[in-house]
Every structure is written in structure tokens, then in C-alpha cells.
Backbone of each chain as nested JSON, in Angstrom:
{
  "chains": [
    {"id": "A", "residues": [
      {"number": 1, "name": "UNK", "atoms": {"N": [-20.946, -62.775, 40.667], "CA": [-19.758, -62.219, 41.306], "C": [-19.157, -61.163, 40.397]}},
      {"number": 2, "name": "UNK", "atoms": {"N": [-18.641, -60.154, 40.971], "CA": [-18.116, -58.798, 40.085], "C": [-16.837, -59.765, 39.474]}},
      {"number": 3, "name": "UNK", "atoms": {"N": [-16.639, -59.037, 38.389], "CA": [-16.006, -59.357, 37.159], "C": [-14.399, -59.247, 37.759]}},
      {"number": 4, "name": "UNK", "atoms": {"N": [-14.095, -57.904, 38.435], "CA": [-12.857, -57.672, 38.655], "C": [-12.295, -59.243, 40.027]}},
      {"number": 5, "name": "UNK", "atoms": {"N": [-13.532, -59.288, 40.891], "CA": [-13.399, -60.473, 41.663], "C": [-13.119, -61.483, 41.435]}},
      {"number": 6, "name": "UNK", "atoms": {"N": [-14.12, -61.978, 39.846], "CA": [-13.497, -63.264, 39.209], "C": [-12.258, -63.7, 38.98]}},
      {"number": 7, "name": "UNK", "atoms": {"N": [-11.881, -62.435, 38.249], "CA": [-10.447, -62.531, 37.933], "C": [-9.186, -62.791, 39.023]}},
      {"number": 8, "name": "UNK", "atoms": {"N": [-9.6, -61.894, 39.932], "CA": [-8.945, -62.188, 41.193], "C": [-8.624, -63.708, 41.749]}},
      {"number": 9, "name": "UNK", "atoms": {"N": [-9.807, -64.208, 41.486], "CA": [-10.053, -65.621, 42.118], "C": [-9.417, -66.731, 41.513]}},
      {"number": 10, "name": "UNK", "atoms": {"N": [-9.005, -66.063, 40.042], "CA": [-8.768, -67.05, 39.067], "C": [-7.409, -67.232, 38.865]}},
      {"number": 11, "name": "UNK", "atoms": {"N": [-6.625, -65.749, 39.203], "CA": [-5.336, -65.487, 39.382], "C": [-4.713, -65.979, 40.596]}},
      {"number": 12, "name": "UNK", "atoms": {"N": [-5.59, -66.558, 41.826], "CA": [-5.221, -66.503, 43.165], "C": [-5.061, -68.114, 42.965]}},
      {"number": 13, "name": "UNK", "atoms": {"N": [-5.877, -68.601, 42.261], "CA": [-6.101, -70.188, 42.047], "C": [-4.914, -70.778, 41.272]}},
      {"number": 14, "name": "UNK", "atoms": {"N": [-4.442, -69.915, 40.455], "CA": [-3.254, -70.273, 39.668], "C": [-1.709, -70.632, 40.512]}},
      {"number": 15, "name": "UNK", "atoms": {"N": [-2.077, -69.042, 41.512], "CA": [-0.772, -68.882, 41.701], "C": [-0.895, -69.712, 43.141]}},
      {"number": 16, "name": "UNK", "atoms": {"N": [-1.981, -70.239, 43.795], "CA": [-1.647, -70.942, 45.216], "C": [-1.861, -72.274, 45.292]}},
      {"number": 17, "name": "UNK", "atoms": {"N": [-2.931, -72.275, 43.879], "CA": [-3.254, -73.774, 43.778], "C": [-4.535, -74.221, 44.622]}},
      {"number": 18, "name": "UNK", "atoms": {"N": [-5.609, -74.621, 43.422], "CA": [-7.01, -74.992, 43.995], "C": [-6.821, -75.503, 45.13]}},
      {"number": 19, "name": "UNK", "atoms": {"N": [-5.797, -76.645, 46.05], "CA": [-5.866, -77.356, 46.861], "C": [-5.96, -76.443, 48.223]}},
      {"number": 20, "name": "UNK", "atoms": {"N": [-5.338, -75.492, 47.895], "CA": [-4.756, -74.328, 49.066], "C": [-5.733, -73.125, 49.655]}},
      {"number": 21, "name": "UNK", "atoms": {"N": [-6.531, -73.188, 48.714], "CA": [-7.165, -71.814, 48.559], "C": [-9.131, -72.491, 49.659]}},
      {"number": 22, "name": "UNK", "atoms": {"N": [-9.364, -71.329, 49.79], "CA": [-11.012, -71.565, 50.736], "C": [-11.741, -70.478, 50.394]}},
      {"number": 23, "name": "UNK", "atoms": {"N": [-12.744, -70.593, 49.961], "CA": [-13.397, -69.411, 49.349], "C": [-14.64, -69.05, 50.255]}},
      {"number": 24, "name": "UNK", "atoms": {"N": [-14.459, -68.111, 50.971], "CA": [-15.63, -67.992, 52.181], "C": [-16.492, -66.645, 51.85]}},
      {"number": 25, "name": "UNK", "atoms": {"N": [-18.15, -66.954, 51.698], "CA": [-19.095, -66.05, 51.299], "C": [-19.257, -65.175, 52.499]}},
      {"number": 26, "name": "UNK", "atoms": {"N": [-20.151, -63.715, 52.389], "CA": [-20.822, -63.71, 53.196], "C": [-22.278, -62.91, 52.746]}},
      {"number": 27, "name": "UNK", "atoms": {"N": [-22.569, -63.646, 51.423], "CA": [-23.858, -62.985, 51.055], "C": [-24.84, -63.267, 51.709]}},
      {"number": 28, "name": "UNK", "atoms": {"N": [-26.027, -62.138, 51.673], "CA": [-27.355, -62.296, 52.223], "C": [-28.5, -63.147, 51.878]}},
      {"number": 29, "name": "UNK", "atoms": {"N": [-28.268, -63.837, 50.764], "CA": [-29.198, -64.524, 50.18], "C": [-28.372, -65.856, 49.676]}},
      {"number": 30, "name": "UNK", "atoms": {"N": [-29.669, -66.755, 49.829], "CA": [-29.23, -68.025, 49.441], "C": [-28.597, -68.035, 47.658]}},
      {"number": 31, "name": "UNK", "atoms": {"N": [-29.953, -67.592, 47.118], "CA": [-29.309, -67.738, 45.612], "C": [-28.033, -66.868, 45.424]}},
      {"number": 32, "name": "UNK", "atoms": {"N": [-28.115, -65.735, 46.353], "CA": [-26.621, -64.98, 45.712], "C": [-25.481, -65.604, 46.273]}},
      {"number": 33, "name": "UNK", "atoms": {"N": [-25.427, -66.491, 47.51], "CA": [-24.448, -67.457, 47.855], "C": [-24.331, -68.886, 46.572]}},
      {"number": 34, "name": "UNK", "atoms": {"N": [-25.311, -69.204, 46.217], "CA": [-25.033, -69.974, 45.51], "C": [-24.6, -69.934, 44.066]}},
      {"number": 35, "name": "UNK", "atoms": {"N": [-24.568, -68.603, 43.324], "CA": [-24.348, -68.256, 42.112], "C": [-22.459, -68.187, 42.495]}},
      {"number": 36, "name": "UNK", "atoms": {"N": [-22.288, -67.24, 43.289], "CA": [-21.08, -67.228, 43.866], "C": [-20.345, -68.732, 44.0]}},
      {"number": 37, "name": "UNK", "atoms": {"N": [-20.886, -69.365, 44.745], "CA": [-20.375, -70.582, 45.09], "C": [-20.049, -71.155, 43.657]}},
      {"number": 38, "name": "UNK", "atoms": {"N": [-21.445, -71.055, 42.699], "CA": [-21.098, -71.754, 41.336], "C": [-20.046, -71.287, 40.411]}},
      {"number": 39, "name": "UNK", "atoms": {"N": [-19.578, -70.137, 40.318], "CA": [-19.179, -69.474, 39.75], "C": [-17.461, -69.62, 40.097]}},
      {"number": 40, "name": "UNK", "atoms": {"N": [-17.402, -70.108, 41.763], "CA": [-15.951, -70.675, 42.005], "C": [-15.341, -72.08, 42.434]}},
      {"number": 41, "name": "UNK", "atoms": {"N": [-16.93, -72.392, 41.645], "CA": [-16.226, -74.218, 41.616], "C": [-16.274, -74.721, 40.131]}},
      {"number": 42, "name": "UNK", "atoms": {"N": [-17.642, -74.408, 39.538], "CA": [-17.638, -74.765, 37.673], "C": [-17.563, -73.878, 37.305]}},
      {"number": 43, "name": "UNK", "atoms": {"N": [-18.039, -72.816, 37.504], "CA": [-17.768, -71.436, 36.358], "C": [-19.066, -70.655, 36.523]}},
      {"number": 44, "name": "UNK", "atoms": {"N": [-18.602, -69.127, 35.972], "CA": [-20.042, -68.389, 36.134], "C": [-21.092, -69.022, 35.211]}},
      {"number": 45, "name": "UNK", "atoms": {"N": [-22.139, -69.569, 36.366], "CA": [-23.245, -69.76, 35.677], "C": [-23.574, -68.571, 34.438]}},
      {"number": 46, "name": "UNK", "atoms": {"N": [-23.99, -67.533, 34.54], "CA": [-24.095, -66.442, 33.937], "C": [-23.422, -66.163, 32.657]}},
      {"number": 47, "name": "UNK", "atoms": {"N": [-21.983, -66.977, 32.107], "CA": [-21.673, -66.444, 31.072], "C": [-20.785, -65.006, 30.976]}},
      {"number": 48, "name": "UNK", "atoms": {"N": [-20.08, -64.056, 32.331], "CA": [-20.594, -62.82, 31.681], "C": [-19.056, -62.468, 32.0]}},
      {"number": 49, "name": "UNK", "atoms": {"N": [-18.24, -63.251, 32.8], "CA": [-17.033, -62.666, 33.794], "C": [-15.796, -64.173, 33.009]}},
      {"number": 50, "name": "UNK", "atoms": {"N": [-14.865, -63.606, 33.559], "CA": [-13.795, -64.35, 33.439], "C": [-13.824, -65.901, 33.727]}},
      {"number": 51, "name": "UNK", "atoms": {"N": [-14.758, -65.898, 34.79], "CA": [-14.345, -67.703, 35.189], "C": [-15.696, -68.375, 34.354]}},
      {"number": 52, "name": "UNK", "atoms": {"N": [-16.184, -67.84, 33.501], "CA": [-16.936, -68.363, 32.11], "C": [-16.472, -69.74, 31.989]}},
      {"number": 53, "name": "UNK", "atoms": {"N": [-17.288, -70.209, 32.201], "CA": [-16.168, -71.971, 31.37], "C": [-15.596, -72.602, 31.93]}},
      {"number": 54, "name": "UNK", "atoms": {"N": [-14.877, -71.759, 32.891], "CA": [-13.859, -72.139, 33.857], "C": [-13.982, -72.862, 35.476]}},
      {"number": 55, "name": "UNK", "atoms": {"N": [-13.571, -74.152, 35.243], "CA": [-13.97, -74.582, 36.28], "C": [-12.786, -74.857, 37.338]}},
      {"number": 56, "name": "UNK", "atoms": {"N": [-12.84, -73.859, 38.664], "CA": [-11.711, -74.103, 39.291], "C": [-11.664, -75.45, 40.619]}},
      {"number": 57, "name": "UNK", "atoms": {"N": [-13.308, -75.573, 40.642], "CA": [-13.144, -76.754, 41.591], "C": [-12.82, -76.197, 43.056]}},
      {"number": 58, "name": "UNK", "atoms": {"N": [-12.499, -74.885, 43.242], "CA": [-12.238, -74.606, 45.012], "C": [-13.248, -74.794, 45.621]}},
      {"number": 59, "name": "UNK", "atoms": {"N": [-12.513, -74.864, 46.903], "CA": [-13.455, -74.856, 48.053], "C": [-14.471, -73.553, 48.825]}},
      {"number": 60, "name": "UNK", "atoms": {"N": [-15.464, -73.576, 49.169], "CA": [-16.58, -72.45, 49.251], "C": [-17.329, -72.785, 50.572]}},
      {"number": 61, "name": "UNK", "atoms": {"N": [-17.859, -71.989, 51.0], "CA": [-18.35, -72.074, 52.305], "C": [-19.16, -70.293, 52.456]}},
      {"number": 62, "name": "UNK", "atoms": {"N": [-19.855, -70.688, 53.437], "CA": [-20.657, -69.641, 54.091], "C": [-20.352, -69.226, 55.086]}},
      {"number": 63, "name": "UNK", "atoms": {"N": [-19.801, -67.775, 55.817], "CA": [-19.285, -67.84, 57.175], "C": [-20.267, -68.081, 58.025]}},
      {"number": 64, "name": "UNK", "atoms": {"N": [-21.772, -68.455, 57.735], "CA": [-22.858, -68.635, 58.489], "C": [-22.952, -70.168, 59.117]}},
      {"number": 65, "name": "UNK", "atoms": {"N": [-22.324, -71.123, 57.95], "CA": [-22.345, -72.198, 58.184], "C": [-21.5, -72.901, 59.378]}},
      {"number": 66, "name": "UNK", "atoms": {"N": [-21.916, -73.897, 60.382], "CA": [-21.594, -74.849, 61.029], "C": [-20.189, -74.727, 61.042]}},
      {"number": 67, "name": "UNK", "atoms": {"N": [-19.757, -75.858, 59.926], "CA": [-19.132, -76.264, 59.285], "C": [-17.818, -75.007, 59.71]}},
      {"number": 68, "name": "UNK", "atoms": {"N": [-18.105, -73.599, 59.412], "CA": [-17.214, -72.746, 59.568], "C": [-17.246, -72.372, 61.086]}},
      {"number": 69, "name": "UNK", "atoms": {"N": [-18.367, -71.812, 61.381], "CA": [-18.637, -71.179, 62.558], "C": [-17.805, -71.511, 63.636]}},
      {"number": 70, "name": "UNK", "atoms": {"N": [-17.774, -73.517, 63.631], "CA": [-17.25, -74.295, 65.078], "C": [-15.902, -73.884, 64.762]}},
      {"number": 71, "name": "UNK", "atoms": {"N": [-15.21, -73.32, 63.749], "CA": [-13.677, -73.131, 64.244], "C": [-13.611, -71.556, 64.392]}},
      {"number": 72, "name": "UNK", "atoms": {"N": [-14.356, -70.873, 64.753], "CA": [-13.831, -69.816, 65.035], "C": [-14.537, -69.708, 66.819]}},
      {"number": 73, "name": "UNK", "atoms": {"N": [-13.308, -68.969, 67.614], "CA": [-13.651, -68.543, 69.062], "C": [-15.243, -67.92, 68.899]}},
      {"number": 74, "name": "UNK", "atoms": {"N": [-16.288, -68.349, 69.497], "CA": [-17.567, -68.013, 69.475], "C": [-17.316, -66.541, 70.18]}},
      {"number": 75, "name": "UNK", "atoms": {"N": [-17.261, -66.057, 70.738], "CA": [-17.287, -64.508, 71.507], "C": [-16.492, -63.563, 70.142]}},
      {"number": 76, "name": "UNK", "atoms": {"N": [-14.893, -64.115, 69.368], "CA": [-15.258, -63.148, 67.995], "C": [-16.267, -63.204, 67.178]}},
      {"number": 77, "name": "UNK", "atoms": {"N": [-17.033, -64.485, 66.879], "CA": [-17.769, -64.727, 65.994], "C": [-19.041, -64.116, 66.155]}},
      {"number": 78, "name": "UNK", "atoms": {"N": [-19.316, -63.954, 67.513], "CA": [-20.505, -63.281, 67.784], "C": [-20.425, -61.483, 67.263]}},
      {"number": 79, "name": "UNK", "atoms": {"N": [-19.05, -61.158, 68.028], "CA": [-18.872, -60.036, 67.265], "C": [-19.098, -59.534, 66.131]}},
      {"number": 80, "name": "UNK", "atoms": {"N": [-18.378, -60.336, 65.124], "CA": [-18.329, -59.781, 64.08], "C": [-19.667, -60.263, 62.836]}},
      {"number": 81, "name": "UNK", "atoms": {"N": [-20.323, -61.37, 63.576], "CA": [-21.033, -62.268, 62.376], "C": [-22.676, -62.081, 63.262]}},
      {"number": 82, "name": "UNK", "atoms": {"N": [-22.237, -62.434, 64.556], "CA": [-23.697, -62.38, 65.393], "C": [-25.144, -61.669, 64.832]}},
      {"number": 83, "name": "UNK", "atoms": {"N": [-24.717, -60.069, 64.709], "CA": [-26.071, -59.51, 64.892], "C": [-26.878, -59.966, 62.893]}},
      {"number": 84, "name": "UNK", "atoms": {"N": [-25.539, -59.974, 61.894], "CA": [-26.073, -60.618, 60.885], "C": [-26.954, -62.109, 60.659]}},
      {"number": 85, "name": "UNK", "atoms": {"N": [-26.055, -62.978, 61.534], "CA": [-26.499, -64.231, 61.413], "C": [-28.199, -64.325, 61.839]}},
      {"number": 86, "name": "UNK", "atoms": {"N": [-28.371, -63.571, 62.74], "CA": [-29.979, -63.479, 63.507], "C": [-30.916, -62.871, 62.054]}},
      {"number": 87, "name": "UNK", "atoms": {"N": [-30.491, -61.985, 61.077], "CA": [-31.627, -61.68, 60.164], "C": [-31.294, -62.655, 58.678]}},
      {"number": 88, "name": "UNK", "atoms": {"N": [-30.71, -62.936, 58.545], "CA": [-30.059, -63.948, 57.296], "C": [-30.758, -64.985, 57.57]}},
      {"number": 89, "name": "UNK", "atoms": {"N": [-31.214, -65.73, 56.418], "CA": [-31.863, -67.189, 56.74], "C": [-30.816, -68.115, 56.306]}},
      {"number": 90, "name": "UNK", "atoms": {"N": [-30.087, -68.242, 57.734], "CA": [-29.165, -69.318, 57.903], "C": [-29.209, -70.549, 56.899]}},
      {"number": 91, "name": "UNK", "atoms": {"N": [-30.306, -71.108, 57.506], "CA": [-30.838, -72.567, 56.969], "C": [-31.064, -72.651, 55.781]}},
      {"number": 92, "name": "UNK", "atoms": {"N": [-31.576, -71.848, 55.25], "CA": [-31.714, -71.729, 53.594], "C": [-30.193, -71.164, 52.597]}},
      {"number": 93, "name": "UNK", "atoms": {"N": [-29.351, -70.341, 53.401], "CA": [-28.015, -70.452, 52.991], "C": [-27.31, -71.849, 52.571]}},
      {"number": 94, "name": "UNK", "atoms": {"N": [-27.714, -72.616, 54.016], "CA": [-26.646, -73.429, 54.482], "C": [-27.39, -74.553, 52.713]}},
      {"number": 95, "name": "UNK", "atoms": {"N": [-28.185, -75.046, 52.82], "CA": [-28.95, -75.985, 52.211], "C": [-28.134, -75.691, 50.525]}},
      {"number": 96, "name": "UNK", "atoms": {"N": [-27.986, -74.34, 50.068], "CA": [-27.441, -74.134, 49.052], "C": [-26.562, -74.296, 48.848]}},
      {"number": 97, "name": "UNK", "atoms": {"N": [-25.233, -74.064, 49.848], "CA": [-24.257, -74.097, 49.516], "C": [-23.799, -75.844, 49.849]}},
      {"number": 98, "name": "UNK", "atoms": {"N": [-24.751, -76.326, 50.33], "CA": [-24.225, -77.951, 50.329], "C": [-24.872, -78.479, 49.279]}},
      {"number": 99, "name": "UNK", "atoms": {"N": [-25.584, -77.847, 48.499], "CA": [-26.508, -78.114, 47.224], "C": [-25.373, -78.157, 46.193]}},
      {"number": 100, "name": "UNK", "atoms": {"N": [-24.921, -77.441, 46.316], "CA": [-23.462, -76.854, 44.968], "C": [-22.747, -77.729, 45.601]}},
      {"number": 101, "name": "UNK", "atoms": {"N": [-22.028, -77.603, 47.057], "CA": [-21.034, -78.661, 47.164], "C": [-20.987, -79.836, 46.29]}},
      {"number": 102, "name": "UNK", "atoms": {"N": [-22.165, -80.124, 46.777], "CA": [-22.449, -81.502, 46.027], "C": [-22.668, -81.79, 44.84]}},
      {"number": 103, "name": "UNK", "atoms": {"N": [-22.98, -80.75, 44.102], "CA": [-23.503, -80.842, 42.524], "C": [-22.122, -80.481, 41.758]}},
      {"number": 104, "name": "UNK", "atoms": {"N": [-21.365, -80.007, 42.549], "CA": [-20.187, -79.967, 41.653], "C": [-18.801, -79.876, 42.299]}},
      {"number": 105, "name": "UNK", "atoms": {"N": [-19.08, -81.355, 42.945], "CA": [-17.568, -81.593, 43.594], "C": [-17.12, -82.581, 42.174]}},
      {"number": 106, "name": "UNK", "atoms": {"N": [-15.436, -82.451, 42.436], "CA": [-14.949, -82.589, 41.633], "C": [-13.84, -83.655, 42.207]}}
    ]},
    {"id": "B", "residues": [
      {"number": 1, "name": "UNK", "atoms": {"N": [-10.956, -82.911, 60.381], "CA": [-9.681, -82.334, 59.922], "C": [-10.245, -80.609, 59.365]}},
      {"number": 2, "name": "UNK", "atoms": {"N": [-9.406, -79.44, 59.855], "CA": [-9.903, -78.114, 59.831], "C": [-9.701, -77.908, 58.541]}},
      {"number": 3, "name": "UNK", "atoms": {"N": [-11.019, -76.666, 58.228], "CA": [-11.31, -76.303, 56.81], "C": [-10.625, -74.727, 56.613]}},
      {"number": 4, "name": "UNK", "atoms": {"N": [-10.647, -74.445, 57.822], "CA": [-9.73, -72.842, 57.371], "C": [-7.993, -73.212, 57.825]}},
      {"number": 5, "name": "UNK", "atoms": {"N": [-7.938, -73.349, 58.813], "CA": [-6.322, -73.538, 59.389], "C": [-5.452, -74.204, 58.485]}},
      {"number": 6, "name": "UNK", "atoms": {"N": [-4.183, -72.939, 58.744], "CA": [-3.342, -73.239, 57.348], "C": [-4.102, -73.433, 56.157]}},
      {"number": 7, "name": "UNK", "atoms": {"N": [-4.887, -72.687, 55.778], "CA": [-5.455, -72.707, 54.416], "C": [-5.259, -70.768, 53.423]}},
      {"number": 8, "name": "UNK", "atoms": {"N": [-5.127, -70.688, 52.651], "CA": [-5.32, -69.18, 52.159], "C": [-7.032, -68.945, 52.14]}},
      {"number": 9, "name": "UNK", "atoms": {"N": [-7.183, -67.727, 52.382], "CA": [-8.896, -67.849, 52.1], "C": [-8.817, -66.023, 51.056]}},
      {"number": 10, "name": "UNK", "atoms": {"N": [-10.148, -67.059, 50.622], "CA": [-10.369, -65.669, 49.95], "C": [-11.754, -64.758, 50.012]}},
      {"number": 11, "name": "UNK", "atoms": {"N": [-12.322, -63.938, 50.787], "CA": [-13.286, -63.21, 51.684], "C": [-13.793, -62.501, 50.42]}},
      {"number": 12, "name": "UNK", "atoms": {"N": [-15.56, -63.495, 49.917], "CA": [-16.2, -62.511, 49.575], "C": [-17.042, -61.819, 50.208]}},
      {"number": 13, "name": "UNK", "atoms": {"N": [-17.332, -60.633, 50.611], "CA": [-18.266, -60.149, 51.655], "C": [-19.555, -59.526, 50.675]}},
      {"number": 14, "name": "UNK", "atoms": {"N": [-20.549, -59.355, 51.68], "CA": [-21.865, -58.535, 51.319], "C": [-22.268, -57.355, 51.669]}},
      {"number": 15, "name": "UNK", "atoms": {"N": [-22.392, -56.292, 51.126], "CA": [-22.991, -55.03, 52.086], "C": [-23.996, -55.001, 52.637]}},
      {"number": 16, "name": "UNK", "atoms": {"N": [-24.773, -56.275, 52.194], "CA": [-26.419, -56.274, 52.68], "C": [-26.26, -57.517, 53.391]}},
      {"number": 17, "name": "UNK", "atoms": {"N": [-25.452, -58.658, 53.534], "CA": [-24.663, -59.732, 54.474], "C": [-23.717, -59.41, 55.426]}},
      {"number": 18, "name": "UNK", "atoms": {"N": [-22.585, -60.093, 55.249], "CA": [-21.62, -60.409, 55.771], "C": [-20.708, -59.341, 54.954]}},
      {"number": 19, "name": "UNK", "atoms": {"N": [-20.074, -58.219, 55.772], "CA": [-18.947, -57.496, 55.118], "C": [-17.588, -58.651, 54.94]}},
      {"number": 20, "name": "UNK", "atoms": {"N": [-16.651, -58.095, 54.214], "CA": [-15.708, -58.925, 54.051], "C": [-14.143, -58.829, 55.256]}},
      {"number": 21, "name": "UNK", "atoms": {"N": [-14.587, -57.381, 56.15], "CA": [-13.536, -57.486, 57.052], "C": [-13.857, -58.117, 58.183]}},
      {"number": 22, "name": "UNK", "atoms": {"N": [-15.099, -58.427, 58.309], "CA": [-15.842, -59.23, 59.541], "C": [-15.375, -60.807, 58.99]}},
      {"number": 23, "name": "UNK", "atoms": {"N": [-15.632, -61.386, 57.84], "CA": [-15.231, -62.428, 57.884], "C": [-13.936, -63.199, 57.477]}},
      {"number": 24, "name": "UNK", "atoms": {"N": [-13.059, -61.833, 57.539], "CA": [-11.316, -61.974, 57.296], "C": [-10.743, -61.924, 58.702]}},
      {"number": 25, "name": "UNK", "atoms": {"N": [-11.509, -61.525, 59.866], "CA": [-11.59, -61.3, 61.635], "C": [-11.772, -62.915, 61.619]}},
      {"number": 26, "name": "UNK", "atoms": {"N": [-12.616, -63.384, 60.981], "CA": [-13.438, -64.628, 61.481], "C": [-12.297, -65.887, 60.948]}},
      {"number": 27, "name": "UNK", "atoms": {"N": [-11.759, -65.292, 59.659], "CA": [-10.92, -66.367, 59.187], "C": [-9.372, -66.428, 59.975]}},
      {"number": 28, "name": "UNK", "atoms": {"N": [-8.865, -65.204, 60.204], "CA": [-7.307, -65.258, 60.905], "C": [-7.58, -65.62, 62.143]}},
      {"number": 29, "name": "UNK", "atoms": {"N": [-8.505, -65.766, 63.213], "CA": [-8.775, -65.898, 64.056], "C": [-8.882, -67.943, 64.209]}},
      {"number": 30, "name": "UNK", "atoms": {"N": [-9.145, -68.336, 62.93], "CA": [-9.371, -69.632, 63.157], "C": [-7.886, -70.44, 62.369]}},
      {"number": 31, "name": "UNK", "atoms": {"N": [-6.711, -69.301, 62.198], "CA": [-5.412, -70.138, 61.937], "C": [-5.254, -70.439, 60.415]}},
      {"number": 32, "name": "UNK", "atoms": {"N": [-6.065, -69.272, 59.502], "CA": [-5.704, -68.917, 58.193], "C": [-5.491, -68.321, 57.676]}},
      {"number": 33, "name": "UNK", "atoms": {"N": [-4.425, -67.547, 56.268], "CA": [-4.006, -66.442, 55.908], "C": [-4.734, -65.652, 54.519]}},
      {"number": 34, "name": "UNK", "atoms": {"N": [-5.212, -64.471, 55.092], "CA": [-6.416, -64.187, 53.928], "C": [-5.645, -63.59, 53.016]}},
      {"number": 35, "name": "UNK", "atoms": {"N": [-5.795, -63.684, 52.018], "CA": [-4.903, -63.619, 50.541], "C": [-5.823, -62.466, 49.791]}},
      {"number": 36, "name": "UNK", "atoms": {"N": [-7.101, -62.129, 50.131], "CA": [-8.003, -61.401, 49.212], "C": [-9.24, -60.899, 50.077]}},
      {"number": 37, "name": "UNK", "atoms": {"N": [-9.685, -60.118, 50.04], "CA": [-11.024, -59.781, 50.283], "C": [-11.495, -58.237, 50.111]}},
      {"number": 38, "name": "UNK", "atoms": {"N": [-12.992, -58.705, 49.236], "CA": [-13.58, -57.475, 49.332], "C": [-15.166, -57.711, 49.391]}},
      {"number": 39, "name": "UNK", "atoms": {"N": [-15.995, -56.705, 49.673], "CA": [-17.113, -56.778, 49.946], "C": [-18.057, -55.842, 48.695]}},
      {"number": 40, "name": "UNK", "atoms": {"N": [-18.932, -56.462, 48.731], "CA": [-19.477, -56.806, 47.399], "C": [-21.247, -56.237, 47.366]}},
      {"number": 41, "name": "UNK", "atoms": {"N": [-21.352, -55.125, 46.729], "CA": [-22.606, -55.001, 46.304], "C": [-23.475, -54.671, 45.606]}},
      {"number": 42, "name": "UNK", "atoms": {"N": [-25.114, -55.157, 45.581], "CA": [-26.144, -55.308, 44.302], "C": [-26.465, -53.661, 44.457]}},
      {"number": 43, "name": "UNK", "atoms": {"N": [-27.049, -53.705, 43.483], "CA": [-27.388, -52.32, 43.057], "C": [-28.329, -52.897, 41.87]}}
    ]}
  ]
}
């Protein structure tokens, strides 16, 4: 995740409070959803950005995922997410980011 | 029990995914207030 983003995330976490906050991806790739994901629940894997070390414990999600999808009106969702969701490998997203869920719920 | 409604979200998007104003559409639409977003890319 870009450096200036981290920070963002880290400042947003402070000031609203991990409980409050939802951190929703919409990368193209599984591993780049999941570095992301890692990076805003234990810390950048990577070493390289602000949330180094830092483990904020928020919540993360994929706008591809289920989980998200069923609460949004399907006719916007198609709009805005549709023609992506068809070339993205959904399933291999989804698998990651419940991979991290799980590996580092807190 | 809902995962966006009444929640702050914070929209990372992809240029080669999911942009981040498509899924800040996707988040106010489901009864949450987006606090952040930008869209994000590899090079």
C-alpha cells in the first residue's frame, strides 16, 4: 500500500477508532488484496511504510466479496463493480482475504 | 448484523481493479460514510 495511504489509514484509525472504521479493497489481484489487507490489520508485511509494526486490527474486505456485495442495491453494484467483477478472479480474491481475516483477527 | 451501515469506510481502489469512486458509490449506497479514498497504482 502507498506510503502516503498508510499514513492516512493510521491517522483515520486514531482519530475514529479501529471499531468504527471498514477498510474496503478494490485490487485486481489476490496477493495485492492481501498485502493490503495485511498491512491494515498487523502491519506492512513489507517493512517499508508507516504501519511497519503497527498493528491496527481494522476491518477489510473486498468490494468483490459476498459478504459486501449483498448490501449494496444490485443494479448500482452492477454499475459500478459489474463489468470488473467478470475479469477479476473473484474466488481467489475472496479465499485471501478470509485467509488474513483469519490469520490475524484480533 | 451489517458490515458497512453506519460504519466510516475507507476506499482503497485499483486502476487495474476496482477504482476507488466506484467503490465509495458502492459504500454510501449501502448506509456508510466514506472518510477516505483513493485509487491506487502499480507501476
Amino acid at each position: 500500500m502507498d506510503m502516503e495511504n498508510q499514513k492516512r489509514v493510521k491517522d483515520f484509525s486514531e482519530k475514529y477508532g479501529p471499531k468504527n472504521l471498514v477498510v474496503i479493497l478494490g485490487a485486481a489481484e489476490a496477493e495485492t488484496a492481501g498485502l493490503a489487507a495485511e498491512t491494515v490489520t498487523a502491519g506492512d508485511p513489507t517493512y517499508a511504510g508507516p504501519l511497519s509494526g503497527v498493528s491496527l486490527g481494522l476491518k477489510v474486505y473486498h468490494i468483490c466479496e459476498d459478504a459486501i456485495k449483498n448490501e449494496i442495491p444490485s443494479e448500482l453494484y452492477e454499475d459500478q463493480v459489474g463489468m470488473m467483477e467478470m475479469v477479476l478472479n473473484v474466488n481467489d480474491i475472496a479465499a485471501e482475504m478470509e485467509n488474513i481475516r483469519l490469520k490475524f483477527r484480533k | 448484523m451489517s458490515i458497512l451501515s453506519g460504519k466510516k469506510i475507507i476506499c482503497i481502489g485499483d486502476r487495474d481493479g476496482v477504482p476507488a469512486p466506484s467503490i465509495e458509490e458502492c459504500a454510501k449506497a449501502a448506509g456508510a460514510e466514506v472518510v477516505f479514498s483513493a485509487t491506487e497504482c502499480f507501476v
